[in-house]
gemmi code that builds the backbone of each chain (N, CA, C; Angstrom):
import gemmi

chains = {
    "A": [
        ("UNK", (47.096, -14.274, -114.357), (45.878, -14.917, -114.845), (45.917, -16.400, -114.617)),
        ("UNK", (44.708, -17.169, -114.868), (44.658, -18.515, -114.238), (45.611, -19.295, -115.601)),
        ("UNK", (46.241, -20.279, -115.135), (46.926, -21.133, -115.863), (46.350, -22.497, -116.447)),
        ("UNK", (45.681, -22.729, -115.364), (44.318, -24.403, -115.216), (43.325, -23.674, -115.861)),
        ("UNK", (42.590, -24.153, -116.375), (41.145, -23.853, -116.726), (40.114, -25.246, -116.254)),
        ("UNK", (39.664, -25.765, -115.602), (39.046, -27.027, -114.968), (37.341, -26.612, -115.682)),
        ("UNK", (36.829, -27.784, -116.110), (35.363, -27.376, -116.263), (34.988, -29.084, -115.928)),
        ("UNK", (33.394, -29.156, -115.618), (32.883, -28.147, -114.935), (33.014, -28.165, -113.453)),
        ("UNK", (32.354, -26.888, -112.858), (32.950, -26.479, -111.346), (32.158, -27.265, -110.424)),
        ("UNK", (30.977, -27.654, -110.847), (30.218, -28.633, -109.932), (29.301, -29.488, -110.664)),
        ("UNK", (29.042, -30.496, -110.440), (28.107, -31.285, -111.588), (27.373, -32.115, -110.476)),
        ("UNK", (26.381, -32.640, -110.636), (25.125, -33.564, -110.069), (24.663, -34.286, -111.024)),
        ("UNK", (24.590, -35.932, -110.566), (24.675, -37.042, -111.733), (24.095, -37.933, -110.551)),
        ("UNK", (22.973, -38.990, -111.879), (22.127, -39.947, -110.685), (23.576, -40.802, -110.606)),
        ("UNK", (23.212, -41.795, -109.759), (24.193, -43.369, -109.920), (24.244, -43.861, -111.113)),
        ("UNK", (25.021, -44.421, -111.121), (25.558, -45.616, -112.318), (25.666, -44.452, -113.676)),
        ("UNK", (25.617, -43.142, -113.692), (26.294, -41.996, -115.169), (27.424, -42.466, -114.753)),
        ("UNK", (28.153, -41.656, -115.874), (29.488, -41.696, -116.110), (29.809, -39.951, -116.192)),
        ("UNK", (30.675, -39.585, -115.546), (30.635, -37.831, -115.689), (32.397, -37.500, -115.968)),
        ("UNK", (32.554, -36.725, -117.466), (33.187, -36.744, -117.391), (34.065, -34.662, -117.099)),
        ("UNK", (34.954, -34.937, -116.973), (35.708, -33.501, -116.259), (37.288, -32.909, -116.809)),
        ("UNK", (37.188, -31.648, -117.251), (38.274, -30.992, -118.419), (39.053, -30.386, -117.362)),
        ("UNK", (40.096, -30.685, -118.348), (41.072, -30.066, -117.139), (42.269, -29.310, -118.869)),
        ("UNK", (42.333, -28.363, -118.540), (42.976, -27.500, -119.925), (44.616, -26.350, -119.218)),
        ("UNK", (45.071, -26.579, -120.140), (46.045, -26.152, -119.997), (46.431, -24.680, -120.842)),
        ("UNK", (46.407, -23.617, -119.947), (46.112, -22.356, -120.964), (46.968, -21.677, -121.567)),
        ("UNK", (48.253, -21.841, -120.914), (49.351, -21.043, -121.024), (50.393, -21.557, -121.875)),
        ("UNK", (50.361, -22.971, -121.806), (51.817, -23.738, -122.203), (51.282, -24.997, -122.393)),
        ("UNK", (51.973, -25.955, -123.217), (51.828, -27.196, -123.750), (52.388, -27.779, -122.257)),
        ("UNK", (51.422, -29.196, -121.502), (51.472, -29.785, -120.538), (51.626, -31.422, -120.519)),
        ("UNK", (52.800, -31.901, -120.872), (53.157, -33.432, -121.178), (52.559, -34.271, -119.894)),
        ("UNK", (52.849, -33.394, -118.880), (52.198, -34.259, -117.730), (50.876, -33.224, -116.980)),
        ("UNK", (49.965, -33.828, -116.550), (49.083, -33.071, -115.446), (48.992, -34.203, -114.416)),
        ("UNK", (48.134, -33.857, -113.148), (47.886, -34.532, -111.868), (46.395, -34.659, -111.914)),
        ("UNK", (45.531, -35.427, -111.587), (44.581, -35.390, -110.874), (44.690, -35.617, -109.413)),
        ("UNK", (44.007, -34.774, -108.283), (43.612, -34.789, -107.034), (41.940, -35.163, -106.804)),
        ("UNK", (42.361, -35.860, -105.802), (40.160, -35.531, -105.365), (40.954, -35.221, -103.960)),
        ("UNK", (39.659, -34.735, -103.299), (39.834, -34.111, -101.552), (38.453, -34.144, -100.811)),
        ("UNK", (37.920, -35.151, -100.091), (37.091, -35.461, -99.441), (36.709, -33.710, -98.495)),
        ("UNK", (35.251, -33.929, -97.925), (35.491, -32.802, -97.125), (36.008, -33.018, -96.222)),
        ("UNK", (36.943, -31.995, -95.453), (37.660, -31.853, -94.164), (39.370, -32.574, -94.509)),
        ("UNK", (39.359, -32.979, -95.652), (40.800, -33.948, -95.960), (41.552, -32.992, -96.643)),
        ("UNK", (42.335, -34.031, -96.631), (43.236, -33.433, -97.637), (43.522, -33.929, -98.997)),
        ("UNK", (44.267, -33.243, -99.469), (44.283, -33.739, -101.233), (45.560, -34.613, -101.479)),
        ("UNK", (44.314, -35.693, -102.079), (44.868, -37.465, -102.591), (45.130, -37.515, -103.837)),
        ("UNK", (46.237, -37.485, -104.126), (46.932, -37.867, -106.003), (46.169, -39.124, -105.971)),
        ("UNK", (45.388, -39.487, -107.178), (44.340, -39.780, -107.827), (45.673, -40.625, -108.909)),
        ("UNK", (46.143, -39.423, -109.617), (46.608, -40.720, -110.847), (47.604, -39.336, -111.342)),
        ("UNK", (48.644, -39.460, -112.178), (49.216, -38.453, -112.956), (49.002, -38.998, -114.739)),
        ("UNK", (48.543, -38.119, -115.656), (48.168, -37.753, -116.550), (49.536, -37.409, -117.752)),
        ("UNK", (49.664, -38.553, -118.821), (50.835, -38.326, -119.376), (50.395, -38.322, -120.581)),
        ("UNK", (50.468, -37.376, -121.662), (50.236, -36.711, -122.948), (51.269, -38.190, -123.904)),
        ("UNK", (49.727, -39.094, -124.477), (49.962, -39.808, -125.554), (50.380, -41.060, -124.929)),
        ("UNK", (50.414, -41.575, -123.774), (50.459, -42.752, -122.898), (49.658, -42.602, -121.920)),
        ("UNK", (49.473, -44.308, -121.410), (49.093, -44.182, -120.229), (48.939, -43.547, -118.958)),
        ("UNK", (47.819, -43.228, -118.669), (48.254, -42.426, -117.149), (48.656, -43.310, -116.299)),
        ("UNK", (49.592, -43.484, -115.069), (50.113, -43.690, -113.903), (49.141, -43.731, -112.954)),
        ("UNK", (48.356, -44.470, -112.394), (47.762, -44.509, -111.100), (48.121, -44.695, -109.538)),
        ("UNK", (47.901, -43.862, -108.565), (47.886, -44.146, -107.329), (47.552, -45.511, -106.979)),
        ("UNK", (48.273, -46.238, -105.974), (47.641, -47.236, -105.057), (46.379, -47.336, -104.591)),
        ("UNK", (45.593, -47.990, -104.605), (44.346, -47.908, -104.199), (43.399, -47.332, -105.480)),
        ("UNK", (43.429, -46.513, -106.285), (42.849, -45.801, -107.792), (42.300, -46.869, -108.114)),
        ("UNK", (41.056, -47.043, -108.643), (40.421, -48.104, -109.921), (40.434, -47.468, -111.256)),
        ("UNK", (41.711, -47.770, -111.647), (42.148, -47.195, -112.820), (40.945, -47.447, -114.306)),
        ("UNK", (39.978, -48.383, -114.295), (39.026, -48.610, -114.808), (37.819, -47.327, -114.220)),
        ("UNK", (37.760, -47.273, -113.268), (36.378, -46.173, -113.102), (37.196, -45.052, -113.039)),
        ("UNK", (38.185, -44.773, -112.831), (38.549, -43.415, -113.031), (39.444, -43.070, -114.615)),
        ("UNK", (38.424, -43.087, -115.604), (39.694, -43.242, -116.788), (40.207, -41.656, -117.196)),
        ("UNK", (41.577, -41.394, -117.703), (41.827, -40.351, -117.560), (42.578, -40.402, -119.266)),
        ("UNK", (42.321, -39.641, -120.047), (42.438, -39.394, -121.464), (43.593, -37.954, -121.410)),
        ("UNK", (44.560, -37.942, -121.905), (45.615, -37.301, -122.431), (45.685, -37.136, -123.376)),
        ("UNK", (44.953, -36.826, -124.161), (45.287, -36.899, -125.714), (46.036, -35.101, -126.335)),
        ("UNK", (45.937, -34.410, -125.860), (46.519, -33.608, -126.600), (47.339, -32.940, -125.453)),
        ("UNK", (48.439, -32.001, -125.569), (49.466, -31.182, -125.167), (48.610, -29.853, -123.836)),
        ("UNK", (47.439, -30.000, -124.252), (46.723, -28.844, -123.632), (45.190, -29.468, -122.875)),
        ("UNK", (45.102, -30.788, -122.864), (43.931, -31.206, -122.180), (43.868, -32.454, -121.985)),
        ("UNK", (43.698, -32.613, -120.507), (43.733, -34.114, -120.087), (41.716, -34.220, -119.391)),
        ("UNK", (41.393, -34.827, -119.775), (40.039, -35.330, -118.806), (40.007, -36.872, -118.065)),
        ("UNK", (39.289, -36.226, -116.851), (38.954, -37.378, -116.085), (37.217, -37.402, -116.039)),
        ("UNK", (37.439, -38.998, -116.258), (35.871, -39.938, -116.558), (35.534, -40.632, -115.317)),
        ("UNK", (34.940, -40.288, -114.487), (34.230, -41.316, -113.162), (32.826, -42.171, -113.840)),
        ("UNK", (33.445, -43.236, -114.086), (32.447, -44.120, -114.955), (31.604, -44.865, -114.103)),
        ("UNK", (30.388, -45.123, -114.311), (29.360, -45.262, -112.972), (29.641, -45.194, -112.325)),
        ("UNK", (29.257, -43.922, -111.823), (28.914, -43.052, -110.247), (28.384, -43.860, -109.488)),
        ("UNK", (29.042, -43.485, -108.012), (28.094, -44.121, -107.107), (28.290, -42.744, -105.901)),
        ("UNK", (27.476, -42.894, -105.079), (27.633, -41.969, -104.135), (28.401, -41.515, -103.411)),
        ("UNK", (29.468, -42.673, -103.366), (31.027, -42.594, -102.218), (31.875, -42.154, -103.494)),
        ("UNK", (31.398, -41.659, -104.261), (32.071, -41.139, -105.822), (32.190, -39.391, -105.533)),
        ("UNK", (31.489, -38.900, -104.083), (31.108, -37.979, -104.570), (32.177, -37.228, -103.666)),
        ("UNK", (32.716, -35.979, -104.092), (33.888, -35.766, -103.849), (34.122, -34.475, -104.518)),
        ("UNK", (35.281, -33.646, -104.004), (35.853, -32.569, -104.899), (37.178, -32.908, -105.837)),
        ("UNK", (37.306, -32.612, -107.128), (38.023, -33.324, -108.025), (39.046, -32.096, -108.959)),
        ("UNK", (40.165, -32.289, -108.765), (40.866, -31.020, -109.191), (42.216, -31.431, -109.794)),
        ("UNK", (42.804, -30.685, -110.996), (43.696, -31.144, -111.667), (44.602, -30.074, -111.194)),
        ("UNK", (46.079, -30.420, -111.899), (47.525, -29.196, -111.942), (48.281, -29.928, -112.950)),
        ("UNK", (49.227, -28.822, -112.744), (50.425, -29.316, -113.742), (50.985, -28.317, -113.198)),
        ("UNK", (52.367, -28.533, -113.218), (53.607, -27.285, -112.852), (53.742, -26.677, -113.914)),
        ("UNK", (54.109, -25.525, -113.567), (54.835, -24.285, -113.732), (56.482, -24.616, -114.937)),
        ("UNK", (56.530, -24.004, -115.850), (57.435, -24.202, -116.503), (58.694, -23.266, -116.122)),
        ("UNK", (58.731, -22.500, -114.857), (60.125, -22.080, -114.414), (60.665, -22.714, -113.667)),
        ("UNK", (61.605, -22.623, -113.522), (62.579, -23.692, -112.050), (61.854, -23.456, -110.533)),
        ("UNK", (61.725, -24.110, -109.999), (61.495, -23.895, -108.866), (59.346, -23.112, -108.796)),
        ("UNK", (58.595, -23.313, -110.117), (57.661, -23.257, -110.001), (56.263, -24.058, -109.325)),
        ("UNK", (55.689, -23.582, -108.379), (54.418, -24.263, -107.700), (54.363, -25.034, -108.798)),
        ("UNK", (53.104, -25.931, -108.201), (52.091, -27.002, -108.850), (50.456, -25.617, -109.254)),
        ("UNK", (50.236, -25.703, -110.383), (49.133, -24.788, -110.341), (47.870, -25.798, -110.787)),
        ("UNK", (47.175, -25.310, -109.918), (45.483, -25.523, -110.256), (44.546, -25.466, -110.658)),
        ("UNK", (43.459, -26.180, -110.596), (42.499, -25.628, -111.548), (41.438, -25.083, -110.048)),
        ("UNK", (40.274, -24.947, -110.589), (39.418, -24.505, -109.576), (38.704, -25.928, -108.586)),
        ("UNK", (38.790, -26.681, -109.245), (38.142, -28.158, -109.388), (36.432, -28.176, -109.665)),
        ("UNK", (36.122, -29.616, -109.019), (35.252, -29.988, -109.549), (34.412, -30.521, -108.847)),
        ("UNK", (32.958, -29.812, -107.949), (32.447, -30.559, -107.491), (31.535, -31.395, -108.105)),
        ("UNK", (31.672, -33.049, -107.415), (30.569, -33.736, -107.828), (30.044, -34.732, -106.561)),
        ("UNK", (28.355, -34.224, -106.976), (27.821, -35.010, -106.056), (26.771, -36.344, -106.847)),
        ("UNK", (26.891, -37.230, -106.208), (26.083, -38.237, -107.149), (25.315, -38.585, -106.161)),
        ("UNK", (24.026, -38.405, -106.795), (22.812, -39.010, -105.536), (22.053, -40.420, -106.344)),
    ],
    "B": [
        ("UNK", (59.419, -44.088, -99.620), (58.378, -43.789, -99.364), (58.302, -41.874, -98.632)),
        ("UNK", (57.955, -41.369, -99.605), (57.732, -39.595, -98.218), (56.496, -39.964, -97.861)),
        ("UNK", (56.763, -38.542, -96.326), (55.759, -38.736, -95.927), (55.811, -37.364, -95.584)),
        ("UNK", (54.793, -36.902, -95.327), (54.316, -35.221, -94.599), (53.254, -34.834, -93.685)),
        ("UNK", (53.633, -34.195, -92.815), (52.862, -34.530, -91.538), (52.412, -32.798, -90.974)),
        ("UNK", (51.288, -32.906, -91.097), (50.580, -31.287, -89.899), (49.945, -31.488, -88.758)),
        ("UNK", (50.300, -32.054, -87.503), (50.204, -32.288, -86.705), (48.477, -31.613, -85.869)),
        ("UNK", (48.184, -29.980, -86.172), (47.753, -28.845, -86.233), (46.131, -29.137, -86.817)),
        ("UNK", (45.342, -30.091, -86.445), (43.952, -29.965, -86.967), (43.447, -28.503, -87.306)),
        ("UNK", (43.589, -27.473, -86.242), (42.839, -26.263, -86.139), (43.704, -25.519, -85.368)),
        ("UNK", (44.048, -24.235, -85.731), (44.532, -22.774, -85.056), (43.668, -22.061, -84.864)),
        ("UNK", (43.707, -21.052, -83.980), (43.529, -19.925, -84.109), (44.540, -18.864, -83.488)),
        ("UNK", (44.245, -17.669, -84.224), (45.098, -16.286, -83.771), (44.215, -15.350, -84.123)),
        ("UNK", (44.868, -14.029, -83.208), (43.848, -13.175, -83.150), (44.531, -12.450, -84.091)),
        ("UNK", (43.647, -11.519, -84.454), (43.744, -10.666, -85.676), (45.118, -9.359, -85.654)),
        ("UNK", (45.576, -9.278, -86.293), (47.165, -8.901, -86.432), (47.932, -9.499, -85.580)),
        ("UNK", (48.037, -10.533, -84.701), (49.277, -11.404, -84.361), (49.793, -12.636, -85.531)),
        ("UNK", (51.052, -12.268, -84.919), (51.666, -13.998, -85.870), (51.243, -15.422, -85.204)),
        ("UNK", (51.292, -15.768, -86.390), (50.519, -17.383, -86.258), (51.773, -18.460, -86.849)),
        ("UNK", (52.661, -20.041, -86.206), (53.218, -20.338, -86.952), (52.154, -21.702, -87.373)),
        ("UNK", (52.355, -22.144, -88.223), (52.257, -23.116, -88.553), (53.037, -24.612, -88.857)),
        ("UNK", (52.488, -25.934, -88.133), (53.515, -26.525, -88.446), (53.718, -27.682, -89.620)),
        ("UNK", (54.638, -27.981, -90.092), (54.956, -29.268, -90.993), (56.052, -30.009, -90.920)),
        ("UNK", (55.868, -31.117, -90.495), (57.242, -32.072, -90.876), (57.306, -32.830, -91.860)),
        ("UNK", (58.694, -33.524, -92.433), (58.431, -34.386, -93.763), (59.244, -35.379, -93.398)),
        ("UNK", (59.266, -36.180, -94.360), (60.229, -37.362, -94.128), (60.539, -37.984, -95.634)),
        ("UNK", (62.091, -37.651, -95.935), (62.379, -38.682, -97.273), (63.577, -38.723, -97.039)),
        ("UNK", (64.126, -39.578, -98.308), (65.461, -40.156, -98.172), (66.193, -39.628, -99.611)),
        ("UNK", (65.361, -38.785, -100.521), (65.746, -38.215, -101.339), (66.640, -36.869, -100.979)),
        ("UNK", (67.975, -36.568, -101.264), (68.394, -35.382, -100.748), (68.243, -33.941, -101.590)),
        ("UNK", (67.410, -34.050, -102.765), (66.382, -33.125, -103.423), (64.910, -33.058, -103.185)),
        ("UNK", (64.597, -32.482, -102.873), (62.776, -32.130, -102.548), (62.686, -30.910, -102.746)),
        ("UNK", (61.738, -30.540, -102.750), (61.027, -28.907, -102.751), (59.818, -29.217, -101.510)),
        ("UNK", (59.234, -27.872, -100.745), (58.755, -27.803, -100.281), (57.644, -26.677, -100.221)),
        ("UNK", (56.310, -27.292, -100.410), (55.466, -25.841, -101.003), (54.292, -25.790, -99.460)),
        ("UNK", (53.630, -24.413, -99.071), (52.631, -24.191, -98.365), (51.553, -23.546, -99.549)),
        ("UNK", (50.329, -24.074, -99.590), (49.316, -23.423, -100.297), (48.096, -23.488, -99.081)),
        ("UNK", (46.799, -22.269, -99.305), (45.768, -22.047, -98.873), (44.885, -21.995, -99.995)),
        ("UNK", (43.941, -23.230, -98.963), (42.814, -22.769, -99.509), (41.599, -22.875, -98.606)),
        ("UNK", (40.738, -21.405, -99.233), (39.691, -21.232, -99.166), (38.498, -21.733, -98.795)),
        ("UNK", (37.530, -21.562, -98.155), (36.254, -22.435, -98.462), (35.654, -22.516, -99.991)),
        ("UNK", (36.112, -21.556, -101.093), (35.784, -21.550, -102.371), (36.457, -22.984, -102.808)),
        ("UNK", (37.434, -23.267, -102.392), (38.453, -24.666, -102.948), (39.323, -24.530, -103.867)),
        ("UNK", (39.788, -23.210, -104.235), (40.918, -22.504, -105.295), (42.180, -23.098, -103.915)),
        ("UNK", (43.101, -23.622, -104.904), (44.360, -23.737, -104.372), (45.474, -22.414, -104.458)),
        ("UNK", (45.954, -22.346, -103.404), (46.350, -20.784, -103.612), (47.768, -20.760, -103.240)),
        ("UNK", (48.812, -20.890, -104.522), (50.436, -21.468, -103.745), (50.827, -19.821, -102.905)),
        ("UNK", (51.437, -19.894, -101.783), (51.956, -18.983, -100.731), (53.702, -19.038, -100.825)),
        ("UNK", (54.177, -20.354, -100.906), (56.110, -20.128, -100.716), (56.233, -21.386, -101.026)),
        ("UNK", (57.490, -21.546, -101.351), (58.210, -22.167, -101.716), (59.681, -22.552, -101.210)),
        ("UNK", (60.119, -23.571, -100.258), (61.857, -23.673, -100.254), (62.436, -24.591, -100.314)),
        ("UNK", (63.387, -24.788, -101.462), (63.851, -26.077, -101.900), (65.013, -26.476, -100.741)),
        ("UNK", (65.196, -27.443, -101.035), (66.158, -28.670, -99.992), (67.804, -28.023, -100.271)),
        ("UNK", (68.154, -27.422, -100.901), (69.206, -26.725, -101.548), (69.462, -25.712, -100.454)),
        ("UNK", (68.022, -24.506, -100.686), (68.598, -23.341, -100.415), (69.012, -22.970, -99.079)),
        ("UNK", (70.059, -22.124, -99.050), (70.887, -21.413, -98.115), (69.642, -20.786, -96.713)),
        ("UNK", (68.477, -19.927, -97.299), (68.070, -19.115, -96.665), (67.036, -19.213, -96.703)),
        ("UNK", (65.862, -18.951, -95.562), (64.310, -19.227, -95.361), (63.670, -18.495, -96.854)),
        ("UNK", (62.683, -18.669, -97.052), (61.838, -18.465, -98.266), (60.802, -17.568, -97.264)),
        ("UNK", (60.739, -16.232, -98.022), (59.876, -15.116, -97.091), (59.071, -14.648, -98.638)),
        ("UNK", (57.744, -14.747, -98.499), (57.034, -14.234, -99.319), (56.009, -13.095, -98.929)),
        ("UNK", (55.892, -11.387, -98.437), (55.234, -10.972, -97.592), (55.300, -11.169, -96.543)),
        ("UNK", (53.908, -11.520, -95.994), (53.537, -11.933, -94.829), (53.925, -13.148, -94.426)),
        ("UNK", (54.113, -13.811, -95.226), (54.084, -15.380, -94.989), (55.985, -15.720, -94.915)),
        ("UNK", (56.451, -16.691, -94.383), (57.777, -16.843, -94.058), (57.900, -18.153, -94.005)),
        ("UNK", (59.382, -19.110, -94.501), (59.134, -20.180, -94.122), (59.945, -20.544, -93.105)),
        ("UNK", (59.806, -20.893, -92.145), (60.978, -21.686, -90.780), (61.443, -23.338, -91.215)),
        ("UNK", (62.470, -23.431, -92.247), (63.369, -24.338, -92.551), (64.571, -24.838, -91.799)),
        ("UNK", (63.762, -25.919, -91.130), (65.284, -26.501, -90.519), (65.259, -27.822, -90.876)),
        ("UNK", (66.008, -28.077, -91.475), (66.562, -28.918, -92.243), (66.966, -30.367, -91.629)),
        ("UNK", (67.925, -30.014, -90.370), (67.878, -31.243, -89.649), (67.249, -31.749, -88.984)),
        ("UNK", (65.910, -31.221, -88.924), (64.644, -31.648, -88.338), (64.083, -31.908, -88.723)),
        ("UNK", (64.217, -31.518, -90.529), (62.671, -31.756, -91.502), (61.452, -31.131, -90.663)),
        ("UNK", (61.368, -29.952, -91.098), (60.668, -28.829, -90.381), (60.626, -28.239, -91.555)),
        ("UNK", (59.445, -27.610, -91.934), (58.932, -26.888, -92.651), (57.634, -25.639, -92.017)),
        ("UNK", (57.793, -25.116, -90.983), (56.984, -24.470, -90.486), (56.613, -22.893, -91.060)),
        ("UNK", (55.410, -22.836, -91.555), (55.140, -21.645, -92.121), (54.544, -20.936, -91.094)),
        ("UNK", (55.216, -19.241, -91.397), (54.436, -18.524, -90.158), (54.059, -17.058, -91.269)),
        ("UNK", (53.131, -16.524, -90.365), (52.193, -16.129, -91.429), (52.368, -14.507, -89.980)),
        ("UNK", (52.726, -13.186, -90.592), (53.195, -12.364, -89.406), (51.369, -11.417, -89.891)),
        ("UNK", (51.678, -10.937, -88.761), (50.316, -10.090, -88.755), (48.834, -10.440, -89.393)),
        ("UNK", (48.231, -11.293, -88.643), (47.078, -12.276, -89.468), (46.082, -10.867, -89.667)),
        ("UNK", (45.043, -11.736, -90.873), (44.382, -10.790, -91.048), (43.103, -11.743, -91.193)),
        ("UNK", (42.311, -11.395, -91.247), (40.721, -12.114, -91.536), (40.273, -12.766, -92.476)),
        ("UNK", (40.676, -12.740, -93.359), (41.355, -13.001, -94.853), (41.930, -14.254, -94.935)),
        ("UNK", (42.929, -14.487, -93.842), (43.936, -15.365, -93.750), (42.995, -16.868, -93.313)),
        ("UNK", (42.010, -16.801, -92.648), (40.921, -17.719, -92.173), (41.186, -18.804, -93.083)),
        ("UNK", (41.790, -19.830, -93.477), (41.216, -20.858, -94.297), (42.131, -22.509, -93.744)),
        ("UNK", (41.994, -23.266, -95.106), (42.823, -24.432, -95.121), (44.426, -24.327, -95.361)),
        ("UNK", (45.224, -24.345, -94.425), (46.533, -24.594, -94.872), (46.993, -25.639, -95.174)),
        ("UNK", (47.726, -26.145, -96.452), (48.819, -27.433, -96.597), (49.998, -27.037, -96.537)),
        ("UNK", (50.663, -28.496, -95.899), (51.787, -27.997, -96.750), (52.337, -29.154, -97.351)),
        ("UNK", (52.974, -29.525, -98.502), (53.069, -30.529, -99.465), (54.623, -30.583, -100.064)),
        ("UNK", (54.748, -31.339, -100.241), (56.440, -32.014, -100.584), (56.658, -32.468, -102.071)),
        ("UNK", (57.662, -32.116, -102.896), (57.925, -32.837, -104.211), (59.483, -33.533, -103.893)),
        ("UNK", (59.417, -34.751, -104.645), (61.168, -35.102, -104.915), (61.535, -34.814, -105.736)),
        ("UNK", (62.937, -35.170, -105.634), (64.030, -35.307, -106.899), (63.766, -34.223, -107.568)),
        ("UNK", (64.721, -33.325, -107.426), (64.979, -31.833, -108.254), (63.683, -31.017, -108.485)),
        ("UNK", (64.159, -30.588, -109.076), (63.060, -28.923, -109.128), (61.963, -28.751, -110.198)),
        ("UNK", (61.748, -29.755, -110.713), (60.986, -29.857, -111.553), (60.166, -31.057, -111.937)),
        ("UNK", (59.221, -31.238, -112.077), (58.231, -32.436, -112.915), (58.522, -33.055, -111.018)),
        ("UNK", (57.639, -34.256, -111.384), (57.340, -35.211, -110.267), (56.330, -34.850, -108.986)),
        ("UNK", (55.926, -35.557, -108.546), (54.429, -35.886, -107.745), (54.473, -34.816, -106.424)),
        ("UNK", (53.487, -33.976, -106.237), (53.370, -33.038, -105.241), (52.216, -34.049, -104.303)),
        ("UNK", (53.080, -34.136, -103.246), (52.218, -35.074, -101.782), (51.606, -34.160, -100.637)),
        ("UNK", (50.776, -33.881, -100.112), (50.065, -33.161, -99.287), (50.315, -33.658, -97.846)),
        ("UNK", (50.171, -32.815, -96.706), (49.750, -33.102, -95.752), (48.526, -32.681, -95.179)),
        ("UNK", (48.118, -33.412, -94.103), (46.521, -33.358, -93.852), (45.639, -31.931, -93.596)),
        ("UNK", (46.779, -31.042, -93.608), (46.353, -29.885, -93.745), (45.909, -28.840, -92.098)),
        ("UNK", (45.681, -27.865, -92.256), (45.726, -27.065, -90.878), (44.506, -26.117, -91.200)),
        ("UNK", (43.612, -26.055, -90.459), (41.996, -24.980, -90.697), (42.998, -24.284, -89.192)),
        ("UNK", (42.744, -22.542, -90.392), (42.984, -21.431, -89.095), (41.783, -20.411, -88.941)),
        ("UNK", (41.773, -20.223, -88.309), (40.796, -19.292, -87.767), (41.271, -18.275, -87.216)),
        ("UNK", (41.063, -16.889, -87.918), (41.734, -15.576, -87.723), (40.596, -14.784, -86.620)),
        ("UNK", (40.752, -14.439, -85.378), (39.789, -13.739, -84.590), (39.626, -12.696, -84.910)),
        ("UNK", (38.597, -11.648, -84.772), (38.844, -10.195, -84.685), (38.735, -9.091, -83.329)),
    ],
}
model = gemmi.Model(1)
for chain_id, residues in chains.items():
    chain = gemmi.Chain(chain_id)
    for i, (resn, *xyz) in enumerate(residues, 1):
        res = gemmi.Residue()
        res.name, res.seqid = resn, gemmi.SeqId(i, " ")
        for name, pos in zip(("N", "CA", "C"), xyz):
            atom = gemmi.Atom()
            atom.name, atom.element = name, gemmi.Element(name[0])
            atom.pos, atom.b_iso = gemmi.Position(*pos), 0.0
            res.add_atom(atom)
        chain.add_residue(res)
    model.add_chain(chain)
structure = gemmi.Structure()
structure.add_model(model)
structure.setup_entities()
């Protein structure tokens, strides 16, 4: 069964909203998660990693201000794209590993968003 | 700094032949893991194998197999008897330092195209 639970799966927002995106953890308490986005035809760009009761960690290049990412509990991290703009618009998808040795990174479904 | 590389914009193979796929990496960490996932045009990440920097022996999951050579930093996944099914986005993506927790890095990924 799915481990990620990601909501929601696609969203449409004028410019300048703020949209924000769940990323849940179903199985097991998750101290850390990942955010990814993945342009079409690309590949998938770590965004920022997600740490339960601190700061998240941002990628190089990240505007850690428009992308704010909330950790607050053991089982759910969200990411906030705070005024949208159109080059905002993107597929947006969280993980967290696997609590056995040698376990994948598991996913959520992600998140499309298009901002017109 | 890693780095991970799919050389492989686009494959194709015809329907029940093997297909390999390629990946190289590059770190200076002498722990990594090494994962291949597909995905879909749906955008579900879909982990396929797994073979850590450790192990003795290729990582064979089904159909799918991994070609680990080590002193090449080669990670080539081959996928035996394609099926139609198999049609999508391949990655393949790198973690450091031991087997657990820490940042899963992508490479640019491989679109296959299964003939019939």
């Amino acid at each position: 069964g799915a481990v990620v639970s990601q909501h929601p799966s696609w969203v449409i927002c004028k410019s300048g909203t703020s949209v924000k995106i769940e990323c849940r953890s179903l199985d097991f308490q998750a101290t850390t998660m990942f955010w990814y986005r993945q342009f079409p035809k690309q590949s998938l760009m770590l965004m920022a990693t997600s740490n339960e009761g601190s700061k998240a960690t941002y990628e190089q290049g990240v505007e850690k201000d428009k992308f704010l990412i909330n950790h607050a509990s053991l089982t759910l991290s969200t990411l906030t794209v705070t005024s949208a703009h159109p080059e905002d618009s993107s597929f947006y998808i969280c993980s967290l590993w696997g609590l056995q040795l040698n376990s994948p990174l598991h996913f959520g479904n992600g998140t499309r968003l298009t901002v017109t | 700094a890693q780095k991970i590389t799919q050389t492989q914009p686009g494959m194709f193979v015809q329907e029940k032949e093997a297909v390999t796929l390629d990946c190289t990496y590059d770190t200076s960490d002498p722990s990594y893991g090494l994962f291949w996932y597909k995905q879909p045009s749906s955008g579900e990440m879909i982990f396929l194998i797994y073979q850590g920097s450790y192990d003795q022996q290729n990582a064979t999951e089904g159909r799918y197999s991994l070609n680990f050579q080590k002193a090449r930093k080669s990670a080539n996944l081959v996928i035996s008897a394609s099926q139609l099914g198999d049609s999508a986005m391949y990655f393949c993506a790198m973690r450091e330092g031991g087997n657990q927790g820490g940042k899963l890095i992508f490479g640019q990924g491989t679109e296959l195209s299964v003939k019939p």
